[in-house]
C-alpha positions in Angstrom: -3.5 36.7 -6.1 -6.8 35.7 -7.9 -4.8 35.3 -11.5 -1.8 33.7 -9.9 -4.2 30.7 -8.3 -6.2 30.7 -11.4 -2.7 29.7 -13.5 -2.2 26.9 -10.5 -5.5 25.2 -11.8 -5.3 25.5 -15.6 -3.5 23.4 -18.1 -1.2 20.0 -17.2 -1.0 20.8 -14.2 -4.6 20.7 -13.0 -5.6 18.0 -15.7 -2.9 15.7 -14.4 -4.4 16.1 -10.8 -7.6 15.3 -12.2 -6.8 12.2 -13.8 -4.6 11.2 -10.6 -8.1 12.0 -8.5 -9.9 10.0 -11.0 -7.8 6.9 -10.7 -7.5 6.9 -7.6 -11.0 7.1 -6.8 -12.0 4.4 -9.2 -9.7 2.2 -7.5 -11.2 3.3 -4.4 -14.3 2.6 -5.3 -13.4 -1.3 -6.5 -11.6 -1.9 -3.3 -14.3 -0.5 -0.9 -17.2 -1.8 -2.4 -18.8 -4.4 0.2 -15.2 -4.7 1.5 -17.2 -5.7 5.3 -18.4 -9.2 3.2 -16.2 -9.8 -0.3 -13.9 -12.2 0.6 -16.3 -13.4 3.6 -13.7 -14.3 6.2 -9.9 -13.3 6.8 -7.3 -16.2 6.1 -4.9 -17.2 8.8 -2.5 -14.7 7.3 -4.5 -11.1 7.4 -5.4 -11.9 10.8 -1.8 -12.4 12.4 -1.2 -9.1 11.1 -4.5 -7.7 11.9 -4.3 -9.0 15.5 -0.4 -8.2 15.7 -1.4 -4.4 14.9 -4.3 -4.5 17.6 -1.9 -5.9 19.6 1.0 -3.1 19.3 -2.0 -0.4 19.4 -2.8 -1.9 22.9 0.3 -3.3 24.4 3.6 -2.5 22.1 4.1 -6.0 21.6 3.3 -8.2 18.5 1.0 -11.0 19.6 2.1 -14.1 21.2 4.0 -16.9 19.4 4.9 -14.3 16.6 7.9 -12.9 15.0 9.7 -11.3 12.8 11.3 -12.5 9.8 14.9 -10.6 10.6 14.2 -9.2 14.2 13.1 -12.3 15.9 16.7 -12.5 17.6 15.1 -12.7 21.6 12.0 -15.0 20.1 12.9 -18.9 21.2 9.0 -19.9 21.0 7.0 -19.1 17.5 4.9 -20.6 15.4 4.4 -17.7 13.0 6.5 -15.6 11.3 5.8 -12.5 9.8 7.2 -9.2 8.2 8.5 -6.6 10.1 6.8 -3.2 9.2 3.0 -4.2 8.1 1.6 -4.1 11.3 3.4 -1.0 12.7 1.5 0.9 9.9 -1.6 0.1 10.4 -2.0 -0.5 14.7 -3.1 3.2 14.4 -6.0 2.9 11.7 -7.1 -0.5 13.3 -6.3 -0.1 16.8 -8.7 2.6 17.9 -11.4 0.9 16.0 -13.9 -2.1 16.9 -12.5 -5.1 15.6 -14.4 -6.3 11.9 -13.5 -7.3 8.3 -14.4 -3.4 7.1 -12.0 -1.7 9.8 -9.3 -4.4 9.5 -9.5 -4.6 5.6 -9.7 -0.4 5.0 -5.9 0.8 5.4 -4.8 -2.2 2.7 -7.7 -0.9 0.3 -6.7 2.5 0.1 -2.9 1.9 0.2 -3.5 -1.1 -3.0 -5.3 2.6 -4.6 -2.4 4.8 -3.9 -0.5 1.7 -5.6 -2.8 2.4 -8.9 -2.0 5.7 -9.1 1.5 5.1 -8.3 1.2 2.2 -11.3 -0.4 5.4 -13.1 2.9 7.4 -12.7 5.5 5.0 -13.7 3.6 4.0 -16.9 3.2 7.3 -17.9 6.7 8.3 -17.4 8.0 5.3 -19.1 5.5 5.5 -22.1 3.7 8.6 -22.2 0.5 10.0 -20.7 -2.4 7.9 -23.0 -0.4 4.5 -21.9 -0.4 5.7 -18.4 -4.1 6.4 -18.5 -4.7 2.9 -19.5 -2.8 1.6 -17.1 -4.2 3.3 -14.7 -7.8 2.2 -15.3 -6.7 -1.4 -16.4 -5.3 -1.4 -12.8 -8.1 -0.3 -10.6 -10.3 -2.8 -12.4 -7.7 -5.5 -12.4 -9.4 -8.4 -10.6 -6.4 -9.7 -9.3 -5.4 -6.3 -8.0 -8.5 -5.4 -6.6 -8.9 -8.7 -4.6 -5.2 -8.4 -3.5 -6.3 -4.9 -2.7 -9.1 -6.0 -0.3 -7.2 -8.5 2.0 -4.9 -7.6 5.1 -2.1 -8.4 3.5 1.3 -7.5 3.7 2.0 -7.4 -0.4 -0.2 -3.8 -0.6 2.7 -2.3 1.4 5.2 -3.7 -0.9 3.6 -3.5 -4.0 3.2 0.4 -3.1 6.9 1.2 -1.6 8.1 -0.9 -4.9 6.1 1.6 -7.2 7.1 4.3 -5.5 11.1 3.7 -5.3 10.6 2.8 -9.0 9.2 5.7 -9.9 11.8 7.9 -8.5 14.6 5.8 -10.0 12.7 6.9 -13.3 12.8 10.9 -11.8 16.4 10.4 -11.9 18.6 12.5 -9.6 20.7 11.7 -6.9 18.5 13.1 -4.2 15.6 11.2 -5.6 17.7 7.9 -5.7 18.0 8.2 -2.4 14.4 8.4 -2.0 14.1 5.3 -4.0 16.5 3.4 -1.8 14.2 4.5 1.5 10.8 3.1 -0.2 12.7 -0.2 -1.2 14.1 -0.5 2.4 10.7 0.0 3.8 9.8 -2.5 0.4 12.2 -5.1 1.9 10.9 -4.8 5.6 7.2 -5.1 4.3 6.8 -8.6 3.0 8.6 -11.6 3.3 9.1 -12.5 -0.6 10.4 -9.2 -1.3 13.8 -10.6 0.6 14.2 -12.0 -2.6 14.9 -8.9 -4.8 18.0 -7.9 -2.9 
């Protein structure tokens, strides 16, 4: 039992869970630092979503004068217009929680660091482990990622269901397409532009 768990952590295997943990954590650590004041204030955007997943936690209904981009068929009166699936994901992490910048902002942090290790996987697949290893630390210190990363934003969800789908098109396989085609659904119901791809 001992020697079989010992061959479990030794060789690619463990080393590739170690540089996964790695990366992930650095990118962790770039989104979470002073994530309750960097930016200081939520734009207009982050906060229909943030108060839309309050909102669902509390009542099952998106907040007032807000809709969805494709489901919005009984909506006659909105201003605002959003994706369908951002919110849903999140009313449980936010809802329970008092409302601030650090508990609004957290789920979008740590989904933007699953994206890095997801950017990780493709990179490596498509051009071998060292490339992937760059990419992986180029990304979790990208400023442009990290400050995407930190806002309640709906292109963290589809940044990480395009990454993943990708990288199970790369797997190859005709169960794993069909993963591929479930995390570009949810890609397509996460973020407005991403209508665009299809």
């Amino acid at each position: 039992m001992l020697k079989k768990l010992s061959n479990q952590f030794s060789g690619k295997a463990f080393s590739q869970t170690v540089i996964v943990l790695i990366i992930f954590l650095l990118a962790l650590i770039s989104r979470l630092w002073h994530l309750w004041d960097v930016p200081p204030s939520m734009i207009h955007d982050e906060l229909n979503y943030v108060m839309s997943a309050k909102s669902i936690f509390y009542s099952g209904e998106v907040i007032p004068q807000t809709a969805s981009s494709l489901f919005s068929f009984s909506e006659k009166d909105y201003d605002v217009v959003i994706s369908e699936i951002p919110q849903y994901l999140v009313a449980l992490f936010i809802g329970p929680f008092r409302l601030n910048q650090f508990t609004a902002r957290l789920p979008y942090a740590v989904i933007s660091s699953f994206s890095v290790v997801l950017l990780y996987l493709v990179a490596r697949r498509l051009l071998g482990r060292r490339v992937g290893i760059i990419c992986g630390v180029v990304g979790a210190f990208n400023p442009w990622s990290i400050h995407l990363g930190r806002t309640a934003l709906e292109v963290n969800f589809a940044t990480l269901f395009y990454l993943a789908g990708f990288y199970f098109v790369l797997l190859g396989g005709w169960k794993k397409m069909i993963y591929a085609l479930i995390f570009f659904i949810l890609m397509f119901f996460s973020y407005l532009g991403a209508k665009l791809h299809f």
